[in-house]
N, C-alpha and C positions, 0 to 999 in steps of 0.2 A: 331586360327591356332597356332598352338606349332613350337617349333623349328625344332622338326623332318617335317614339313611340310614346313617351309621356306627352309630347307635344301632338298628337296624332288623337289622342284618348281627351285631351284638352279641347280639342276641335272639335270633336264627337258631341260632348255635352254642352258646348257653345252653339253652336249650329242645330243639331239633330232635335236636341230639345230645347235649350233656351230661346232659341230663333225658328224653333222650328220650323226647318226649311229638309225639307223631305226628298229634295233636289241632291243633298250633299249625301243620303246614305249610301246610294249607288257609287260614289264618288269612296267613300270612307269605308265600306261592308263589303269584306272577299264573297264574291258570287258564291264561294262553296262554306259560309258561314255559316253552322250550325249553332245556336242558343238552346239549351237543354232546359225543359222543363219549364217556358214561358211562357205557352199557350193558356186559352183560356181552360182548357180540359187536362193541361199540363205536359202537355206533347211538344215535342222538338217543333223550333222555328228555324228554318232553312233558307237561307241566303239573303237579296235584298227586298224581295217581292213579299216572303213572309213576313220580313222585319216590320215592311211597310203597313202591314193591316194593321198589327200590334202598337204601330206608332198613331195611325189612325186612331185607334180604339183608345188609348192611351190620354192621346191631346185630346178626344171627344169627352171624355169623361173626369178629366183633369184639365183643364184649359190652359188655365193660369199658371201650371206647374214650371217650378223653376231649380232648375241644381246650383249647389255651390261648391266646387270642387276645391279643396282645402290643402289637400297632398295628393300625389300620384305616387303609386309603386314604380322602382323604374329609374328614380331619380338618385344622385349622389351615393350614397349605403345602402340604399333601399332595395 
């Protein structure tokens, strides 16, 4: 993972959930993004539209949730 991808995954949890702005997934999620196992019944989530219900459902029942990204893989030795 190169820097532009630590910085890329920094974005992600700035934007997607801290600011939740659901505007940037489209922007930041390969259309052909598959998540294993995230559903609520545990079933593959598939690209931006999937990701999107999950984030809905997510902030709906988490509101106030907030990440604090500490290290990224990707970086220096890492």
């Amino acid at each position: 993972m190169s820097d532009d991808n630590v910085a890329l995954g920094r974005r992600w949890f700035a934007e997607v959930w801290n600011q939740k702005r659901s505007g940037s997934v489209a922007e930041l999620l390969a259309a052909d993004a598959v998540m294993h196992g995230v559903s609520e019944n545990g079933e593959d989530v598939q690209g931006p539209e999937g990701f999107l219900a999950l984030h809905a459902k997510l902030l709906s029942a988490f509101p106030d949730m907030q990440f604090t990204l500490h290290d990224c893989f990707g970086s220096g030795d890492k």
